[in-house]
C-alpha positions as protocol buffer text, in pm:
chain_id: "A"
residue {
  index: 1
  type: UNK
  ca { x: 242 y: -1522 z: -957 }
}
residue {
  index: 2
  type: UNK
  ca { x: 108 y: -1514 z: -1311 }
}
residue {
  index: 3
  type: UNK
  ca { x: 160 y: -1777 z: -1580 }
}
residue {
  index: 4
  type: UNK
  ca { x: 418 y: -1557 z: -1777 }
}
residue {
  index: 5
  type: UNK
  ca { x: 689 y: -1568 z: -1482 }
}
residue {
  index: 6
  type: UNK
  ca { x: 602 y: -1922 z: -1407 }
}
residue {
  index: 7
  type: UNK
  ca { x: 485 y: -2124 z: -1716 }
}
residue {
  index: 8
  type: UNK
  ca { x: 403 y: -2475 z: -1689 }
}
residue {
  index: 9
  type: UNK
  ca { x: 377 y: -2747 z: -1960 }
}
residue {
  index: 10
  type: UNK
  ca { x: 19 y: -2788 z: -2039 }
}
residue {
  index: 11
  type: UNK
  ca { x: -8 y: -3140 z: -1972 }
}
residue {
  index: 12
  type: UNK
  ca { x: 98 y: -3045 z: -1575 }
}
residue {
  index: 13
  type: UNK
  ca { x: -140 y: -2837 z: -1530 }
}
residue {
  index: 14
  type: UNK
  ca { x: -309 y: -2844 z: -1144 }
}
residue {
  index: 15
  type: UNK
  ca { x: -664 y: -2937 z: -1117 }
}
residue {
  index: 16
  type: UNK
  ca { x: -879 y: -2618 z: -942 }
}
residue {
  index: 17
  type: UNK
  ca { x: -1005 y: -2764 z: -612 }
}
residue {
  index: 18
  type: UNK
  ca { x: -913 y: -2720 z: -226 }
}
residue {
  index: 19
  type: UNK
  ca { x: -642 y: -2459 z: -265 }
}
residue {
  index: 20
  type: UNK
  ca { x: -374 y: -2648 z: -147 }
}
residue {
  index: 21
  type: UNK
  ca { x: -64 y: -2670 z: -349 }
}
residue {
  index: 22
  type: UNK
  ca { x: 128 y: -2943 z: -440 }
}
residue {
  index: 23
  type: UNK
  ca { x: 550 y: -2897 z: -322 }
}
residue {
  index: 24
  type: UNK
  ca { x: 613 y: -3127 z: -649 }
}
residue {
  index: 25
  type: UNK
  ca { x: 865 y: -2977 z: -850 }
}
residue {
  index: 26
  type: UNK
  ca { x: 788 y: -2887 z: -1215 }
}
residue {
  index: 27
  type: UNK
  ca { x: 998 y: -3043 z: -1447 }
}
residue {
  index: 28
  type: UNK
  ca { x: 1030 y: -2956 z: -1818 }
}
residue {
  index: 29
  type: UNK
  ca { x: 1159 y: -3131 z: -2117 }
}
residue {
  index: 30
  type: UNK
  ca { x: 1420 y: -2926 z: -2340 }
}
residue {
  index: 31
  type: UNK
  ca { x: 1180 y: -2833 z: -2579 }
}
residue {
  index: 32
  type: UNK
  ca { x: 979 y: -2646 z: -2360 }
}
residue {
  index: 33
  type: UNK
  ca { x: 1255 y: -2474 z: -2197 }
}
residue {
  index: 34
  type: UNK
  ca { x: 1404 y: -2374 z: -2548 }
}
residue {
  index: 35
  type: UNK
  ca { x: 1036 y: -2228 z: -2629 }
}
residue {
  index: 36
  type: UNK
  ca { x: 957 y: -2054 z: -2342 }
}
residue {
  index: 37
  type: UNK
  ca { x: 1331 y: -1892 z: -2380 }
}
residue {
  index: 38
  type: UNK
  ca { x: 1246 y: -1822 z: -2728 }
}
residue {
  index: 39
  type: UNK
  ca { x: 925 y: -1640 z: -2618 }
}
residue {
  index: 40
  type: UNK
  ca { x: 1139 y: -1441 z: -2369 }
}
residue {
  index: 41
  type: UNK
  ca { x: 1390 y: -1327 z: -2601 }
}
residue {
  index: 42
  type: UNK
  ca { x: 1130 y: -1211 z: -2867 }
}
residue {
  index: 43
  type: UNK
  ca { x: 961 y: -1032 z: -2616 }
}
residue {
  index: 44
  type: UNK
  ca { x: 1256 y: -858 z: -2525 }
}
residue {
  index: 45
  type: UNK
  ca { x: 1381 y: -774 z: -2872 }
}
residue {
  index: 46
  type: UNK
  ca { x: 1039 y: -660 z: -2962 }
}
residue {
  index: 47
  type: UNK
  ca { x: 1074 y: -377 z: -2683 }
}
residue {
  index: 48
  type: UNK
  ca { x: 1442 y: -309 z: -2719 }
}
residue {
  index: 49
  type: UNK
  ca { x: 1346 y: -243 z: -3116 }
}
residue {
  index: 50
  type: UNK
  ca { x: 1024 y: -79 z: -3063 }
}
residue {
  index: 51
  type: UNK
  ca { x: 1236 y: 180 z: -2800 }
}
residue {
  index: 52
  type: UNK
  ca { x: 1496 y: 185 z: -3042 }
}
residue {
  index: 53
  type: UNK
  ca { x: 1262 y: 291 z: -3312 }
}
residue {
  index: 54
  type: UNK
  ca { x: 1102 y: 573 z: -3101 }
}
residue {
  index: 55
  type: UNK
  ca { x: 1441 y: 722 z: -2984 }
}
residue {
  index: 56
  type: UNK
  ca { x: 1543 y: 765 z: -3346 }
}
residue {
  index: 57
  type: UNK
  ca { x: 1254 y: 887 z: -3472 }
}
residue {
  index: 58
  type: UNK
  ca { x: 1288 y: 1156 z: -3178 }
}
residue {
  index: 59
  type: UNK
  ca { x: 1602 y: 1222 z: -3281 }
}
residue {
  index: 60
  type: UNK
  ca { x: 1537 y: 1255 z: -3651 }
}
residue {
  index: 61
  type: UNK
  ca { x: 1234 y: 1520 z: -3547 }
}
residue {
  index: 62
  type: UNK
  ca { x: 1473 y: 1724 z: -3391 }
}
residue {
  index: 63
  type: UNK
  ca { x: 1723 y: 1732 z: -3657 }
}
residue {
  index: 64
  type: UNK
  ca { x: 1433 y: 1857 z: -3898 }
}
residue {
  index: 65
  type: UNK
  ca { x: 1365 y: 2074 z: -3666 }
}
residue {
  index: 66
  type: UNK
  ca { x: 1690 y: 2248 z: -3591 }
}
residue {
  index: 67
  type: UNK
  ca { x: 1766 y: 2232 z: -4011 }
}
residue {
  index: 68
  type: UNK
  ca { x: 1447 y: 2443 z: -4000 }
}
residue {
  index: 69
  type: UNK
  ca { x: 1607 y: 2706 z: -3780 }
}
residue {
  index: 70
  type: UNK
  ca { x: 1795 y: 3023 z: -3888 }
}
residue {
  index: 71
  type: UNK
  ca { x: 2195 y: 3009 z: -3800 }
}
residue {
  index: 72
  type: UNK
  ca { x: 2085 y: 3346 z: -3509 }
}
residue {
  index: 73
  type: UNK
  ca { x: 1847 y: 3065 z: -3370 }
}
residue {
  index: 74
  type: UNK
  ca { x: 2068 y: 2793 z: -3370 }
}
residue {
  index: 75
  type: UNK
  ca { x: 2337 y: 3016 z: -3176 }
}
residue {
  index: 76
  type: UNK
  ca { x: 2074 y: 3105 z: -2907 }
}
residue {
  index: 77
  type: UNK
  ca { x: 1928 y: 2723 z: -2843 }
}
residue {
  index: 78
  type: UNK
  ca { x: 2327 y: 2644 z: -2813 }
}
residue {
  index: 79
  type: UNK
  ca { x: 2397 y: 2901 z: -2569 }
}
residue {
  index: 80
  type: UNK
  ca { x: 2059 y: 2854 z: -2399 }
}
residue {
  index: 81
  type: UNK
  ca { x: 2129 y: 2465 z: -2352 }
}
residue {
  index: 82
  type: UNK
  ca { x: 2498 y: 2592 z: -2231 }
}
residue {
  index: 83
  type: UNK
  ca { x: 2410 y: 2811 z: -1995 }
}
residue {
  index: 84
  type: UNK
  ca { x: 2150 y: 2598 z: -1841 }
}
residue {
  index: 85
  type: UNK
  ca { x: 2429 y: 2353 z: -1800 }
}
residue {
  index: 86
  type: UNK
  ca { x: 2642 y: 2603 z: -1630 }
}
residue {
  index: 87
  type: UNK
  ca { x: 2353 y: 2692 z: -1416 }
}
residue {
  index: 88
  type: UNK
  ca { x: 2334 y: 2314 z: -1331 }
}
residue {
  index: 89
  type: UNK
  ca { x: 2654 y: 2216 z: -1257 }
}
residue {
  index: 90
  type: UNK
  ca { x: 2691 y: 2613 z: -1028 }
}
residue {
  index: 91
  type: UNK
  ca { x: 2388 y: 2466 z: -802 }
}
residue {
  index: 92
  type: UNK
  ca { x: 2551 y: 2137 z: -780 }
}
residue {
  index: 93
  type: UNK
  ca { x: 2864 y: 2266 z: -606 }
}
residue {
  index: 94
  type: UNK
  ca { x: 2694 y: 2520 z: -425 }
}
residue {
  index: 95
  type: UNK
  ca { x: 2461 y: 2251 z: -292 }
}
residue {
  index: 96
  type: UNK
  ca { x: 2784 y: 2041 z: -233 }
}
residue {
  index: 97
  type: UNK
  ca { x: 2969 y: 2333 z: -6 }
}
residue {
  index: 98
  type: UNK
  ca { x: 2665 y: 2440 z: 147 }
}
residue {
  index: 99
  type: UNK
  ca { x: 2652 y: 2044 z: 284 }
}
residue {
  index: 100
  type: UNK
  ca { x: 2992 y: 2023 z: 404 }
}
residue {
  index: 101
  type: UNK
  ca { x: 2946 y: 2381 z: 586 }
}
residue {
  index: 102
  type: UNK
  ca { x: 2655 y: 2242 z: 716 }
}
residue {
  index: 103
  type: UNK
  ca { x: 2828 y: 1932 z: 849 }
}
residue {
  index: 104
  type: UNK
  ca { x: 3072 y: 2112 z: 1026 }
}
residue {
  index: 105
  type: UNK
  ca { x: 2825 y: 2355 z: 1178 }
}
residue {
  index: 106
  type: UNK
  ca { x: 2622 y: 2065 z: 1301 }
}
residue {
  index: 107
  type: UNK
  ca { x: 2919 y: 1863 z: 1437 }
}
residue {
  index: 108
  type: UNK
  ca { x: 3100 y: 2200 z: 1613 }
}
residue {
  index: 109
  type: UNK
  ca { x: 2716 y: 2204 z: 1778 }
}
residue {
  index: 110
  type: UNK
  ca { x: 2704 y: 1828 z: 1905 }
}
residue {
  index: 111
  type: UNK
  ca { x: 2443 y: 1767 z: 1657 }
}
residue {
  index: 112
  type: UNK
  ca { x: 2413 y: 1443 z: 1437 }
}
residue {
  index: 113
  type: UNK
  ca { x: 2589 y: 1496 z: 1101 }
}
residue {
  index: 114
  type: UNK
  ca { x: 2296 y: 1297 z: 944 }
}
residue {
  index: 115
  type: UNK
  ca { x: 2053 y: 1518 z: 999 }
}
residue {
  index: 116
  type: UNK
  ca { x: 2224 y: 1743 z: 666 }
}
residue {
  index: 117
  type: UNK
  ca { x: 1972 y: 1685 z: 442 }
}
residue {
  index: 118
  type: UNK
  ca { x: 1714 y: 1858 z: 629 }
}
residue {
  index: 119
  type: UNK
  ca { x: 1880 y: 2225 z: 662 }
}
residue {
  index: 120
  type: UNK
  ca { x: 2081 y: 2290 z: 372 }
}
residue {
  index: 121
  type: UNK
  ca { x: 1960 y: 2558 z: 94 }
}
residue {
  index: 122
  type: UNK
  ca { x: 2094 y: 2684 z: -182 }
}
residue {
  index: 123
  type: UNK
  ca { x: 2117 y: 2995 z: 68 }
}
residue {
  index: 124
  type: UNK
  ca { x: 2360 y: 3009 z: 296 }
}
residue {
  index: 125
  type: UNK
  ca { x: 2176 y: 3247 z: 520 }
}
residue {
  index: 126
  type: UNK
  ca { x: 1891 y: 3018 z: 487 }
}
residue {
  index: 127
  type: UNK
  ca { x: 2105 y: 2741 z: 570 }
}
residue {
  index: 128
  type: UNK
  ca { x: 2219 y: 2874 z: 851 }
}
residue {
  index: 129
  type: UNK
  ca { x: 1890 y: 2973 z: 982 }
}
residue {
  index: 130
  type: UNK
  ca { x: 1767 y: 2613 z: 924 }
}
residue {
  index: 131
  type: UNK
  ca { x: 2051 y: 2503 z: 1155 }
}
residue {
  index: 132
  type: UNK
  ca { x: 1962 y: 2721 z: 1388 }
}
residue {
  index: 133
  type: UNK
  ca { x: 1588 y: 2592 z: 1445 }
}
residue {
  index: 134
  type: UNK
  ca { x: 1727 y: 2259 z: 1432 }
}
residue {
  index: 135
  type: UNK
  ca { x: 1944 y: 2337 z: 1779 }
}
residue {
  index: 136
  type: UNK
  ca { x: 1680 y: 2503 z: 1928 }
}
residue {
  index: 137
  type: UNK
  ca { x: 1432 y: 2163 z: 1872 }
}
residue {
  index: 138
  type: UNK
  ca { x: 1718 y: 1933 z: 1916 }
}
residue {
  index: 139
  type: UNK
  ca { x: 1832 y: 2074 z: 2257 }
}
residue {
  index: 140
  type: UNK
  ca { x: 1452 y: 2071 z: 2346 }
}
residue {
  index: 141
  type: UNK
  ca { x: 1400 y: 1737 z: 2266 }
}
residue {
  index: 142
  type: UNK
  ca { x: 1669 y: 1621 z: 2454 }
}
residue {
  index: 143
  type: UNK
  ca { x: 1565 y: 1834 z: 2775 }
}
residue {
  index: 144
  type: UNK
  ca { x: 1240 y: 1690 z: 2769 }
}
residue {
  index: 145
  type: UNK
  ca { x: 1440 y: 1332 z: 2753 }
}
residue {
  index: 146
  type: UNK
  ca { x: 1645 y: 1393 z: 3060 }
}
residue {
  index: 147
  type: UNK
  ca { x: 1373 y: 1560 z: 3245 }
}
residue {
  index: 148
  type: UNK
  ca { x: 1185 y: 1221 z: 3156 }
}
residue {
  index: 149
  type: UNK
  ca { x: 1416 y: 1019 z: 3278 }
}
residue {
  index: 150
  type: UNK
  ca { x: 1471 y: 1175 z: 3550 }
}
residue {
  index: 151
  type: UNK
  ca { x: 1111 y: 1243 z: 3696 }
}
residue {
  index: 152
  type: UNK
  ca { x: 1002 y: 1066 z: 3988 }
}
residue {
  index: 153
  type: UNK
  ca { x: 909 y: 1096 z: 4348 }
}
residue {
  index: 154
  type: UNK
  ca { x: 1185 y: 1307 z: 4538 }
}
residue {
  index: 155
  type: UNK
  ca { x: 1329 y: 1115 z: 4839 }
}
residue {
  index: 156
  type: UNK
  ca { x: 1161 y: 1223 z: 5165 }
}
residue {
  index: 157
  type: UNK
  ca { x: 1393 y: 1372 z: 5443 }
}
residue {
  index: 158
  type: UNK
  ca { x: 1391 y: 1238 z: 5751 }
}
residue {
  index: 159
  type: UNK
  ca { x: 1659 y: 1379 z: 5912 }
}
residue {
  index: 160
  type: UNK
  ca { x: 1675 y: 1611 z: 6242 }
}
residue {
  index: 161
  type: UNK
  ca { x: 1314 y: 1534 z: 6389 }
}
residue {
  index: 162
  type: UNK
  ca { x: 1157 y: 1533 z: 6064 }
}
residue {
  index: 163
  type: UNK
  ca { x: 855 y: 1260 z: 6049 }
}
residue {
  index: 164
  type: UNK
  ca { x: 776 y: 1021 z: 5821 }
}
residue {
  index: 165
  type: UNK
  ca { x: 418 y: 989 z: 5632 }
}
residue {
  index: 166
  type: UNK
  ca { x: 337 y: 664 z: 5807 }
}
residue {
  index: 167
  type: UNK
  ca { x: 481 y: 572 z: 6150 }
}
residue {
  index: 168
  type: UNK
  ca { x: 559 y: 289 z: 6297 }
}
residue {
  index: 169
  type: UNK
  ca { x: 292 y: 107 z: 6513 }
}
residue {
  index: 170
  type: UNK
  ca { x: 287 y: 179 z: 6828 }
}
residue {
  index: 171
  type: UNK
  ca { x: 205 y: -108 z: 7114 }
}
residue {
  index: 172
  type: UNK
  ca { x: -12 y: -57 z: 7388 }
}
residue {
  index: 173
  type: UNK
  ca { x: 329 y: -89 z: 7634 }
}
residue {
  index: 174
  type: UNK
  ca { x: 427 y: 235 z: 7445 }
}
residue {
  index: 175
  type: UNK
  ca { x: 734 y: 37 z: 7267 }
}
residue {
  index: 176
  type: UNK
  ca { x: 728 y: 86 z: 6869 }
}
residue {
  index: 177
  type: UNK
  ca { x: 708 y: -263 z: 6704 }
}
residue {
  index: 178
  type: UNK
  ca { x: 920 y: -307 z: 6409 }
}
């Protein structure tokens, strides 16, 4: 940690040595806790004014700036900053149906509903291409899974005269010893 989120008194400072540390607790008198809070806060109103400052003297550039422009030009940057709202919000809720299409596509297909985020598209053909290549790897994946689990030796038949791979030993009497 660094001495600004962990300030200690001066006089308890730690001697440099074997790099052990001491499980001591710090303690602080009242004055040090009001001046270290005192440092804090000036800190923070220091940024909080210095953003402060910069967002209105963005602000007041931009007013210049737009008092500099004709009333045809002001029209258009309205209408340009409207319709690029519109155009905003018309993605939004297409991106919104296109999800819950998806999720029922994916759910009528036994297919994790989760997995949504990685076919929608603002195209719904697209969309429903994605969701396609997504079944096809899916169903895949989870033949390879069964197959997996499944592989092993096949049982050996032995029925109706059928040997086995290693017989039993016979004795010299001609009786099989089990």
């Amino acid at each position: 940690m660094n001495k600004e989120n962990n300030p200690t008194p001066e006089g308890d400072k730690k001697p440099e040595g074997d790099g052990q540390e001491d499980n001591k607790p710090v303690t602080f008198t009242q004055e040090q806790v009001n001046d270290i809070v005192s440092k804090r806060l000036a800190e923070a109103n220091t940024k909080a004014e210095k953003k402060l400052k910069d967002e209105i003297s963005k602000a007041v550039a931009e007013a210049e700036r737009r008092s500099k422009l004709s009333e045809d030009e002001r029209e258009k940057e309205i209408k340009a900053k409207q319709k690029q709202e519109l155009d905003d919000r018309e993605r939004t809720i297409t991106l919104r149906e296109r999800r819950a299409d998806a999720k029922d596509a994916l759910s009528d297909r036994n297919i994790d509903t989760d997995l949504v985020d990685f076919v929608i598209d603002i195209d719904e053909d697209k969309t429903n291409a994605n969701i396609d290549k997504l079944e096809k790897a899916f169903n895949k994946a989870v033949e390879a899974g069964v197959k997996a689990k499944l592989a092993g030796t096949s049982p050996e038949d032995y029925g109706e005269g059928n040997k086995p791979k290693t017989e039993a030993k016979k004795s010299p009497t001609g009786l099989r010893s089990f």
